[in-house]
TIRO-2110 file (N, C-alpha, C; in Angstrom, 1 decimal):
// TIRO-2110
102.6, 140.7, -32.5, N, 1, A
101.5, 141.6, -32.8, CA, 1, A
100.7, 142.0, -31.5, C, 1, A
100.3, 140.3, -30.2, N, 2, A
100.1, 141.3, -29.0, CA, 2, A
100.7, 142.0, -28.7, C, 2, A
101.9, 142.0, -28.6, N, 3, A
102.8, 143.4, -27.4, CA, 3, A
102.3, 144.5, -28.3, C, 3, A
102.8, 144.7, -29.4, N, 4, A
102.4, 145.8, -30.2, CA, 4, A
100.9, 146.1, -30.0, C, 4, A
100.2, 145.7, -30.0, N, 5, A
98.1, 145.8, -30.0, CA, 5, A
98.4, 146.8, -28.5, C, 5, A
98.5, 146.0, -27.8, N, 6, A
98.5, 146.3, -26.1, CA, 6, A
99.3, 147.4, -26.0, C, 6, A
100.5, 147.7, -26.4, N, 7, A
101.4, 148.8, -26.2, CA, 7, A
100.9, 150.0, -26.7, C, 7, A
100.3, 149.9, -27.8, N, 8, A
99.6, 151.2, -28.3, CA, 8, A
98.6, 152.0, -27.7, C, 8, A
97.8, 150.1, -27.1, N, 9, A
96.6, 150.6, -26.3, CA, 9, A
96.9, 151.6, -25.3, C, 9, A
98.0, 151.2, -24.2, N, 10, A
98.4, 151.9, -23.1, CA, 10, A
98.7, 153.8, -23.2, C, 10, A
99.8, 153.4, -24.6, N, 11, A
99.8, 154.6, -25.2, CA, 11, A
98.9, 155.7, -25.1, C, 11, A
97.6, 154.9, -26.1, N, 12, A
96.4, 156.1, -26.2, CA, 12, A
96.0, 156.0, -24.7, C, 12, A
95.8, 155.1, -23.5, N, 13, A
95.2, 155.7, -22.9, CA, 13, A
96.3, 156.9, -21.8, C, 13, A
97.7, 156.3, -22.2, N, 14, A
98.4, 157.7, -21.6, CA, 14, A
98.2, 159.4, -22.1, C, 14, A
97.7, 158.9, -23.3, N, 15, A
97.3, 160.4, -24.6, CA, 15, A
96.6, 160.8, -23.7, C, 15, A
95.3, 159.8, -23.2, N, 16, A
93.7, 160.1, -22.8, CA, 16, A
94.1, 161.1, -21.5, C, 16, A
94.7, 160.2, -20.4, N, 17, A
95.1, 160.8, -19.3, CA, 17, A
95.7, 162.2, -19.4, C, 17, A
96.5, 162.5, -20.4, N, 18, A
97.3, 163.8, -20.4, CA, 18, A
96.1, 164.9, -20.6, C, 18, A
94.9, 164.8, -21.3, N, 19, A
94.2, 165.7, -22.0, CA, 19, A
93.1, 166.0, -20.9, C, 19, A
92.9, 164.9, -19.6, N, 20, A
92.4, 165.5, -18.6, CA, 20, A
92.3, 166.2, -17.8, C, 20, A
93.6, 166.9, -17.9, N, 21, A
93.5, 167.9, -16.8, CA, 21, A
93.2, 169.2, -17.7, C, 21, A
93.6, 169.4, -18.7, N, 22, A
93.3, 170.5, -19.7, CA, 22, A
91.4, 170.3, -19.3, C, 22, A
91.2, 169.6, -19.9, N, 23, A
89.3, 169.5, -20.1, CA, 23, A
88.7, 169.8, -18.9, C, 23, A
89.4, 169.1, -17.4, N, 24, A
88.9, 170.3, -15.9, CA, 24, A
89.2, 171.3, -15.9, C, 24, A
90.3, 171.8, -16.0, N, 25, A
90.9, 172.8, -16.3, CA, 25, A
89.8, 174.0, -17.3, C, 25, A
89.3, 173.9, -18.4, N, 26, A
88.6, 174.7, -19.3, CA, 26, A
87.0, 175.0, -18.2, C, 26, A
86.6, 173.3, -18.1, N, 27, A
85.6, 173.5, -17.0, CA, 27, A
85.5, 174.6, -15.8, C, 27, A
86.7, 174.4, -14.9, N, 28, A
86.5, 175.3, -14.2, CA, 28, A
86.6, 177.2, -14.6, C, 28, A
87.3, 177.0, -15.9, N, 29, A
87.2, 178.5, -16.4, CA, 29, A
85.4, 178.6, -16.7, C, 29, A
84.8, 178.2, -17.3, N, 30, A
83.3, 178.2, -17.4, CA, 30, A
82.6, 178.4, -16.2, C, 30, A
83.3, 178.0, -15.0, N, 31, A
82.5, 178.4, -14.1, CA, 31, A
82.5, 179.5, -13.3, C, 31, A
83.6, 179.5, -13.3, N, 32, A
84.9, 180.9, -13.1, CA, 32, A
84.4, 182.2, -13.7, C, 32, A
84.2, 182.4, -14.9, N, 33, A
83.4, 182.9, -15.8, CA, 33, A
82.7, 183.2, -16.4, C, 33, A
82.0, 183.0, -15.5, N, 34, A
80.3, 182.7, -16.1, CA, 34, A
79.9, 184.2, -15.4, C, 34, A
79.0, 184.6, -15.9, N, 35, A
78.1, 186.1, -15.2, CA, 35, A
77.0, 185.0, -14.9, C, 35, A
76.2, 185.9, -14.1, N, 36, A
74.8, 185.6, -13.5, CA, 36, A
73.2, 185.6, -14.5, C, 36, A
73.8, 186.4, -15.5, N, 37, A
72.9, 186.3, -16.9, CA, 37, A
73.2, 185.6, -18.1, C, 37, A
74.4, 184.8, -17.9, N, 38, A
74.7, 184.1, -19.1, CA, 38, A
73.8, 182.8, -19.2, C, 38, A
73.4, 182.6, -20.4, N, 39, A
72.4, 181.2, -21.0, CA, 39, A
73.2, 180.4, -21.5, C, 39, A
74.1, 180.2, -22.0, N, 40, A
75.0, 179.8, -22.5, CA, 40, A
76.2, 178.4, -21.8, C, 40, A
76.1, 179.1, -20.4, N, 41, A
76.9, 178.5, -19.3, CA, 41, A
76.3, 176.9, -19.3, C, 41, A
75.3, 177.0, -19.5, N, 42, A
75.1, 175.4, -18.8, CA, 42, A
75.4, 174.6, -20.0, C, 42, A
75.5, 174.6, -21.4, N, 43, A
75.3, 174.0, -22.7, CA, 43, A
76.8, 174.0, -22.7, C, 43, A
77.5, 174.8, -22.5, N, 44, A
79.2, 175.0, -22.4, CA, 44, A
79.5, 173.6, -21.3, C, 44, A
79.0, 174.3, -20.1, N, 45, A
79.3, 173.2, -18.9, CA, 45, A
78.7, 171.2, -19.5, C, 45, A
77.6, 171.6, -20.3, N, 46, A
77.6, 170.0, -20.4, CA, 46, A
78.6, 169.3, -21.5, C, 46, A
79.0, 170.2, -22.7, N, 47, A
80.1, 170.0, -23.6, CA, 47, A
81.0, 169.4, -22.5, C, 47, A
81.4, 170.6, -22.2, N, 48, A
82.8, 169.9, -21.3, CA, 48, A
82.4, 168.5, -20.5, C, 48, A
81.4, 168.2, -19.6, N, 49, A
81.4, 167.4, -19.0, CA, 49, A
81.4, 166.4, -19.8, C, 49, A
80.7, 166.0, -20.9, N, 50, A
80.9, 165.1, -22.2, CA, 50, A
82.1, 164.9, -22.5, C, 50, A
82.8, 166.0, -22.5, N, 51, A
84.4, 165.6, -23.3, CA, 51, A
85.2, 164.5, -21.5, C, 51, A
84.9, 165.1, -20.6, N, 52, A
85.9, 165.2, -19.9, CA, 52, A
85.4, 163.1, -19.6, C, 52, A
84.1, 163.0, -19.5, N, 53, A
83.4, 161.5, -19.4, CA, 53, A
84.1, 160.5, -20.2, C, 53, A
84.0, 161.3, -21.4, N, 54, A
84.7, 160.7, -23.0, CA, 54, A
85.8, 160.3, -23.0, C, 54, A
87.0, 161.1, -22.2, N, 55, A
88.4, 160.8, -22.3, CA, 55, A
88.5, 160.3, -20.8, C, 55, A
87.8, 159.6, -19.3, N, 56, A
88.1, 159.0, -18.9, CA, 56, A
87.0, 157.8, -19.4, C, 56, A
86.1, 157.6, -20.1, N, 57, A
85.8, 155.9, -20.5, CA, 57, A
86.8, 155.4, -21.5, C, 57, A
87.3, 156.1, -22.5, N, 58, A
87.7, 155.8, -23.0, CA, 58, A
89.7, 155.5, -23.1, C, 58, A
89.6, 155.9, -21.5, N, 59, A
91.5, 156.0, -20.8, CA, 59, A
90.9, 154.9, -20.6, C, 59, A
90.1, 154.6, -20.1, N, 60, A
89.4, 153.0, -19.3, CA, 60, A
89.7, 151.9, -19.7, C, 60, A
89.0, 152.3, -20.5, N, 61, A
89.2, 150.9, -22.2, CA, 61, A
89.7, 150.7, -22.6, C, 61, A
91.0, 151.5, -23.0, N, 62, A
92.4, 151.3, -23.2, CA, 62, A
93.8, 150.5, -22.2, C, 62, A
93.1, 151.1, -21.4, N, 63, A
94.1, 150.5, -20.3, CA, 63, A
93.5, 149.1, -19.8, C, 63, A
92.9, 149.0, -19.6, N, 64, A
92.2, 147.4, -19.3, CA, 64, A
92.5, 146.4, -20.5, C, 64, A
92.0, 147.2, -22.1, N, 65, A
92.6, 146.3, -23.2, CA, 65, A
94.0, 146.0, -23.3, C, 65, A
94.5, 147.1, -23.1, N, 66, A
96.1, 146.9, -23.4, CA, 66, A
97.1, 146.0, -22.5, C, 66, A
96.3, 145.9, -20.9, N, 67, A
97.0, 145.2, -20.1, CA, 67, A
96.7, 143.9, -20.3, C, 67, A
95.0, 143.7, -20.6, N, 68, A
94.9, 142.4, -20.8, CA, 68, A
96.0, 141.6, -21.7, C, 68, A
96.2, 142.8, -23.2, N, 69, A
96.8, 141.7, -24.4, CA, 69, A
98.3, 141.3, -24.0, C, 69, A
99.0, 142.8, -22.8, N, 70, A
99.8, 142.3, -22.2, CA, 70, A
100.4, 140.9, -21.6, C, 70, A
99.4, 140.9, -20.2, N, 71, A
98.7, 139.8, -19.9, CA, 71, A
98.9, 138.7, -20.4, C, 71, A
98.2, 138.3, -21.2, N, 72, A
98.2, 137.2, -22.4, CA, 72, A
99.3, 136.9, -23.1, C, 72, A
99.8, 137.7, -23.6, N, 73, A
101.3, 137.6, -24.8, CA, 73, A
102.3, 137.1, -23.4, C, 73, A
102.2, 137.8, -22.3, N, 74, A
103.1, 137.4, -21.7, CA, 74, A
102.5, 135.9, -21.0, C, 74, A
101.9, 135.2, -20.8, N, 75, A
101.1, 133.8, -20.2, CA, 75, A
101.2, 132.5, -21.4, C, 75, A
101.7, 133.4, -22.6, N, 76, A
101.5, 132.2, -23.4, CA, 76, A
103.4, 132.2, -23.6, C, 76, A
104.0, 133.3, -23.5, N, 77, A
105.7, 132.5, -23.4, CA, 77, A
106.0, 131.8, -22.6, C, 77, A
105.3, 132.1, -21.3, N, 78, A
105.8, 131.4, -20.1, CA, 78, A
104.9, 129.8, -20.7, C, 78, A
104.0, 130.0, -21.0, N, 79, A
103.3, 128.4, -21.1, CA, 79, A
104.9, 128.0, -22.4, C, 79, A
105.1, 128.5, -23.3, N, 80, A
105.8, 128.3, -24.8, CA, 80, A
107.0, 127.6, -24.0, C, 80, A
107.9, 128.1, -23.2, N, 81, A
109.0, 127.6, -22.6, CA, 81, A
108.7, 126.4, -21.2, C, 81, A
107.6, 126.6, -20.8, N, 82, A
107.2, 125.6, -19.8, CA, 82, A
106.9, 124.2, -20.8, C, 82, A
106.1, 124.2, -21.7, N, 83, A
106.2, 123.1, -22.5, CA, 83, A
107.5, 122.4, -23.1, C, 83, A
107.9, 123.6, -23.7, N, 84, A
109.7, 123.1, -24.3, CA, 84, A
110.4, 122.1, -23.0, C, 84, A
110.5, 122.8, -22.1, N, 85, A
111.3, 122.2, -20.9, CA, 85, A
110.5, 121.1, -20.5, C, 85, A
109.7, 120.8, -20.4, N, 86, A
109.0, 119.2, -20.4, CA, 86, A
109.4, 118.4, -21.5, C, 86, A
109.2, 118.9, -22.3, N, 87, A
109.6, 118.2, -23.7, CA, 87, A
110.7, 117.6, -23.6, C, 87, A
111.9, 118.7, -23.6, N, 88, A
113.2, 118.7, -23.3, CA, 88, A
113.6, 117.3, -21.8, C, 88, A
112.5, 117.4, -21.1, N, 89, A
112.3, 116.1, -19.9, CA, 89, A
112.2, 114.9, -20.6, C, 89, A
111.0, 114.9, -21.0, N, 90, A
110.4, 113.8, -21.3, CA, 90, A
111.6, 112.9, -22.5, C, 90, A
112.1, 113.7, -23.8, N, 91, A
112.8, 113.4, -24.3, CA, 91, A
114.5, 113.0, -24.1, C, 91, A
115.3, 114.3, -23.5, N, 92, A
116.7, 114.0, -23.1, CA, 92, A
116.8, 113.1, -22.6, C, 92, A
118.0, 112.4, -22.7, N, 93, A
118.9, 111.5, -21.8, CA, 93, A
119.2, 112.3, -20.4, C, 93, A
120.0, 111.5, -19.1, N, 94, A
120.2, 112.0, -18.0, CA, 94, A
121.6, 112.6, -18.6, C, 94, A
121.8, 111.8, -19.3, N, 95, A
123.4, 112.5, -19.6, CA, 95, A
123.8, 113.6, -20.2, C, 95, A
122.8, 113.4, -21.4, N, 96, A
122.8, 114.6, -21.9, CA, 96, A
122.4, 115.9, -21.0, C, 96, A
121.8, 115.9, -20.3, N, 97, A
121.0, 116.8, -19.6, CA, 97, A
122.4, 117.3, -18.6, C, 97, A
123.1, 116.1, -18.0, N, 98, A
124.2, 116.5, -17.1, CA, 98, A
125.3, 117.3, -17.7, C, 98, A
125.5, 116.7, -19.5, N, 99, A
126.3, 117.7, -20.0, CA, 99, A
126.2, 119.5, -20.0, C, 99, A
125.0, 119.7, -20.1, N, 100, A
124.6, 120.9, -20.3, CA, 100, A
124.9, 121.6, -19.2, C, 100, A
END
């Protein structure tokens, strides 16, 4: 269920990242666009700047979560098998061990 938690995370924040350039992209049409009497422009431009804040905190937090659970799921097989193989020390015979 880590790999899966973490894998998804990465996922959405790949979603996140894709929708970034669209949301600069609109921005710079607002600016692009704008007449010199429009009132409108700045309430437009803070929308966007909101969205675009939004989908990089939130690419952020995804990717940091996801790598962590990564991270982790992968630190505890390596611990899972490092234990076995001591075990496997502590208990085998030499012989047995040579058979293998």
């Amino acid at each position: 269920p880590t790999i899966l938690a973490g894998s998804l995370l990465l996922l959405f924040a790949t979603l996140a990242e894709l929708g970034v350039p669209s949301v600069a992209g609109a921005l710079l049409d607002i600016y692009t666009n704008a007449s010199a009497g429009d009132e409108q422009v700045g309430s437009r431009v803070d929308r966007a700047l909101l969205r675009l804040m939004g989908l990089i905190a939130g690419m952020s937090a995804c990717k940091h979560a996801g790598e962590y659970l990564l991270k982790s799921a992968g630190e505890r097989a390596v611990v899972e098998v490092r234990s076995r193989l001591f075990l496997c020390q502590l208990t085998c015979s030499v012989q047995s061990l040579e058979e293998q």
